[in-house]
C-alpha positions as CSV (number, residue, x, y, z in Angstrom):
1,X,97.7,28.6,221.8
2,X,98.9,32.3,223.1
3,X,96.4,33.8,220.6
4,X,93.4,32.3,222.4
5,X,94.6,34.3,225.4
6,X,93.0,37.6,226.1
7,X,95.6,40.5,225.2
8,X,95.8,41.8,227.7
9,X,96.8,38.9,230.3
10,X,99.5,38.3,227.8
11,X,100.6,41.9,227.8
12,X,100.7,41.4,231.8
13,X,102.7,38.2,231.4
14,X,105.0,39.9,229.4
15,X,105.5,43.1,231.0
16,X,105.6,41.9,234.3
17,X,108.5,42.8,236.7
18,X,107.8,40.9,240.0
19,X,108.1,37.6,240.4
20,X,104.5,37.2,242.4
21,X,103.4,39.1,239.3
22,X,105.0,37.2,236.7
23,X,103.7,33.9,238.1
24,X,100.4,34.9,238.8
25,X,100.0,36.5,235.1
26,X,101.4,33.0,234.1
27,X,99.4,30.7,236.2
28,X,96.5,32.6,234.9
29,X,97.5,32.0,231.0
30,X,98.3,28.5,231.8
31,X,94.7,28.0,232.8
32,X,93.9,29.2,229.6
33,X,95.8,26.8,228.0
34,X,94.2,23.5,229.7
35,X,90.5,23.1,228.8
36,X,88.1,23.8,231.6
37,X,90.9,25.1,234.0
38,X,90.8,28.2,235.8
39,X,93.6,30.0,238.2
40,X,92.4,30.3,241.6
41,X,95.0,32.5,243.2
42,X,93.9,32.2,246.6
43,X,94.5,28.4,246.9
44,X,97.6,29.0,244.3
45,X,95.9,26.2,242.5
46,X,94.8,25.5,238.5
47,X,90.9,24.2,239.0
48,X,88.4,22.7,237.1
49,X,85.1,21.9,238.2
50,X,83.0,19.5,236.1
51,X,79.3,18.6,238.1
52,X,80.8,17.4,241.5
53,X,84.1,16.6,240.9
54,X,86.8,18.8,241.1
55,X,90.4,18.7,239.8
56,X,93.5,20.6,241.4
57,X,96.8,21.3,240.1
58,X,98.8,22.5,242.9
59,X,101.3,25.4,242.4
60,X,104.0,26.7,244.5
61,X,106.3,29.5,243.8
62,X,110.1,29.4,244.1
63,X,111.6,31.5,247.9
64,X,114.4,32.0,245.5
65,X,112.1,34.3,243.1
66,X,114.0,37.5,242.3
67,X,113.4,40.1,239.4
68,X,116.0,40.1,236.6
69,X,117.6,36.6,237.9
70,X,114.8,33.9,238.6
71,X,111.1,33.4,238.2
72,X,109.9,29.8,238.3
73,X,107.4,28.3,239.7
74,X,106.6,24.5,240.6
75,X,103.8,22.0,240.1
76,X,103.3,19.9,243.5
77,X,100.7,17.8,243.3
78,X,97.4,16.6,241.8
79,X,94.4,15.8,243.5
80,X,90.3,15.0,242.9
81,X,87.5,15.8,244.9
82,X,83.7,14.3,244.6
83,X,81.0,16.2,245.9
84,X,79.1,13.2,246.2
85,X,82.2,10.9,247.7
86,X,82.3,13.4,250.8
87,X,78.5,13.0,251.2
88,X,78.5,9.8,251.0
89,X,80.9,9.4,253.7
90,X,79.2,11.7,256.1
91,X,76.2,9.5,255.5
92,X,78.0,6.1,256.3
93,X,80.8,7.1,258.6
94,X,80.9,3.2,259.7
95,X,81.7,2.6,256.2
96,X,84.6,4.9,255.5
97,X,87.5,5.4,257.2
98,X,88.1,8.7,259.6
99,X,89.3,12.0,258.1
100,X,89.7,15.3,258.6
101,X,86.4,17.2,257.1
102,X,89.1,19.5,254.5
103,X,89.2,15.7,252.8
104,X,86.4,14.2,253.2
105,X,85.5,14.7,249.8
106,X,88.8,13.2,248.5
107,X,89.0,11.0,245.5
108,X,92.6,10.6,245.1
109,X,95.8,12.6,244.9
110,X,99.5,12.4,243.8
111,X,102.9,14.2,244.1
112,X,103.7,15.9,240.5
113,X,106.9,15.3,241.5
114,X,106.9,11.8,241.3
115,X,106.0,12.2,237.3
116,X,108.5,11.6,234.7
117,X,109.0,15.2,233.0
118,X,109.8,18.5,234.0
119,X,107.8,19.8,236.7
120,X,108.4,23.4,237.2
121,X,108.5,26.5,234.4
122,X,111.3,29.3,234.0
123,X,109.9,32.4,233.6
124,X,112.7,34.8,233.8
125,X,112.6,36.2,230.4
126,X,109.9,37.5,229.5
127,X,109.8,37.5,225.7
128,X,110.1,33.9,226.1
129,X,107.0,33.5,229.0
130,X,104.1,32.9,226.4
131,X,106.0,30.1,224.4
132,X,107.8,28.6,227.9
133,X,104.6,28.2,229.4
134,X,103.0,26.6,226.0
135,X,105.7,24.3,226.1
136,X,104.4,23.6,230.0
137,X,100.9,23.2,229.3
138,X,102.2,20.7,226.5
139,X,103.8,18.8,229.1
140,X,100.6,19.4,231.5
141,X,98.2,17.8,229.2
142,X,100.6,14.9,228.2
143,X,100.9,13.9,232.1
144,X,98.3,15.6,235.3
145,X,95.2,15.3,232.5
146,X,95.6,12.5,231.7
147,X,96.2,11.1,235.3
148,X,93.4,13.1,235.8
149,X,91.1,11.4,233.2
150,X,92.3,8.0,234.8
151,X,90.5,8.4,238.0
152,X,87.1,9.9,236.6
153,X,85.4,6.9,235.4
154,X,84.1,4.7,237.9
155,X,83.7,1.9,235.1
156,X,87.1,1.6,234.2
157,X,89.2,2.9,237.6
158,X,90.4,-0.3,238.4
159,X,91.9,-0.7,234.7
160,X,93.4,2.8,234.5
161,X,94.6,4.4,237.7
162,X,98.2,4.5,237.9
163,X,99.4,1.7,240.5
164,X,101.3,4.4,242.8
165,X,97.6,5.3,244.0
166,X,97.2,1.6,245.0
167,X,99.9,1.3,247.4
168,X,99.3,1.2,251.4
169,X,100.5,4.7,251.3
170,X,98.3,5.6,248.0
171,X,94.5,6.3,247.7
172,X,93.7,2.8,247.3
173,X,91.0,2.9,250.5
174,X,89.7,6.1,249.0
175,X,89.7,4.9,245.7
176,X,87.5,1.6,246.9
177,X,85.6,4.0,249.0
178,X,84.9,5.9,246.0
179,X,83.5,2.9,244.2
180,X,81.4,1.8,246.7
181,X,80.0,5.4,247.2
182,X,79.0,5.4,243.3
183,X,78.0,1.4,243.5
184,X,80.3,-0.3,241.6
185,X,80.8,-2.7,244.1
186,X,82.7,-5.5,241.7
187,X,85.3,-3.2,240.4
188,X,85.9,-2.0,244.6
C-alpha cells in the first residue's frame, strides 16, 4: 500500500526526527491509505468529504512524545456531519433539539476507544513506520469505515448502526433527527 504513497512523504515519514514531525508525516500517509481521506492538520483530523456528508477520524498525539524513545499517536473518536442535517435543523428549530451551532450539522459520533482493537500506532522506529501504520490502516478500514459506512444510508440506518449510538447517552435523537431531515419517517 506504501508504494501508492508519494516518495517523498514516505521519505519524510521515515526520516523524520520529531515526534510532531513523525506523526504528522504519518497521519498524512495514513490518509493515503484510506480511500477518500485526507489529513487536515489543523483540526488533527483524517477527513473525507463525499457531497454533504463529512467523515472525521479524530487524532491526538501522545504528551509523552519524545525523539529516540516514543512516538505514538491515538485515534479518539469518529463522527459524521450532513450538510443538509444542519440545514434542516436551522429550518425547523421546533423540530430538533437545541445545540450548539459547531454541531448542528451532526449525524452521529463515537469514542474509538470504545472499539475492540488497537487504537493508537507506535511510531518510534522508523524503518518500521510505513509497514506499522499499514498494519493501522488495516485495522482502520476493518473497524471506523465500516462504522462509518453504517450510518450513511438512510434506508438501512435502523438495521446497521451499532446499538451504542442508540443509547440515551448515544446519537439516537440525532440519528431520528437525521431521518426525519432526509424523510424517512418509518425507519425514524
Amino acid at each position: 500500500m506504501t508504494s501508492t504513497l508519494p516518495d517523498d512523504l514516505i521519505t519524510r515519514l521515515i526520516e523524520s526526527d520529531k515526534p510532531a514531525d513523525v506523526v504528522h508525516a504519518g497521519a498524512a500517509c495514513l490518509a493515503g491509505m484510506l480511500d477518500g481521506f485526507g489529513w487536515v492538520r489543523s483540526r488533527h483530523s483524517l477527513e473525507r468529504r463525499e457531497s454533504v456528508r463529512r467523515e472525521v477520524i479524530q487524532l491526538e498525539k501522545s504528551k509523552w512524545n519524545r525523539s529516540g524513545h516514543l512516538i505514538k499517536f491515538t485515534v479518539t473518536s469518529l463522527t459524521v456531519f450532513d450538510d443538509d442535517l444542519g440545514r434542516w435543523r436551522r429550518a425547523n428549530p421546533e423540530l430538533t433539539v437545541d445545540r450548539p451551532e459547531s454541531v448542528e450539522s451532526i449525524v452521529c459520533a463515537s469514542s474509538f476507544l470504545d472499539m475492540p482493537g488497537q487504537h493508537f500506532v507506535v511510531l518510534t522506529q522508523p524503518e518500521e513506520r510505513p509497514t506499522k501504520l499499514e498494519q493501522f490502516a488495516a485495522h482502520l478500514r476493518d473497524t471506523a469505515l465500516q462504522w462509518f459506512a453504517s450510518t450513511a444510508d438512510p434506508e438501512q440506518i435502523v438495521r446497521t448502526v451499532p446499538d451504542p449510538l442508540l443509547t440515551g447517552w448515544g446519537f439516537a435523537q440525532d440519528l431520528v433527527e437525521f431521518l426525519v431531515s432526509t424523510g424517512y419517517h418509518p425507519q425514524a
